[in-house]
N, C-alpha and C positions, 0 to 999 in steps of 0.2 A: 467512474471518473474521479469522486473523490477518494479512493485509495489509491488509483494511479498517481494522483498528487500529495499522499502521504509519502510513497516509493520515492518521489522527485523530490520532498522536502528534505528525507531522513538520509538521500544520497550527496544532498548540497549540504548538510550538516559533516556529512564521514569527510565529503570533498574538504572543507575545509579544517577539518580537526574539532569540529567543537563538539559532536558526540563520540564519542571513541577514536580508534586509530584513526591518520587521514588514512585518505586511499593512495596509493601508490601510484605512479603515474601511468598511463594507459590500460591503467585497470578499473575504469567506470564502466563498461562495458559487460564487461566478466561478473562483476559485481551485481548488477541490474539483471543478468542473467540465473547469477546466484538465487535473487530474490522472487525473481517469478513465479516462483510457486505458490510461494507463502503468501504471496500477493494474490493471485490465484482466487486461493481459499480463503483468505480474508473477504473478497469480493462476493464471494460466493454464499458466505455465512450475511453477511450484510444485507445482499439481494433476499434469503429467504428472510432474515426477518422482516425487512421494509411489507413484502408481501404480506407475511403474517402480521402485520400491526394493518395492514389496509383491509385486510379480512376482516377483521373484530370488530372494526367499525361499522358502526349502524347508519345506515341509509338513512335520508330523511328525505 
């Protein structure tokens, strides 16, 4: 969830110009599609570590 709202944040950033080119007009779509993937795997590395740091922790 929160990398889905990293993808929302960094595409209202392109939307309006303020990190790189704007987007083009009905290309926020194609764009988000673009990014899926890497999104994806961002999620995916995140997920194992959360795991891994709740592993190491000691029980009490």
């Amino acid at each position: 969830m929160l990398v889905g709202g990293g993808l929302v944040v960094r595409l209202w950033g392109r939307f309006d110009g303020r990190w790189g080119a704007p987007l083009a007009q009905g290309r926020l779509g194609q764009e988000m599609a673009d990014g899926l993937p890497g999104i994806v795997r961002v999620a995916a590395v995140a997920s194992a570590l959360f795991l891994v740091w709740r592993m190491r922790r000691v029980p009490r």
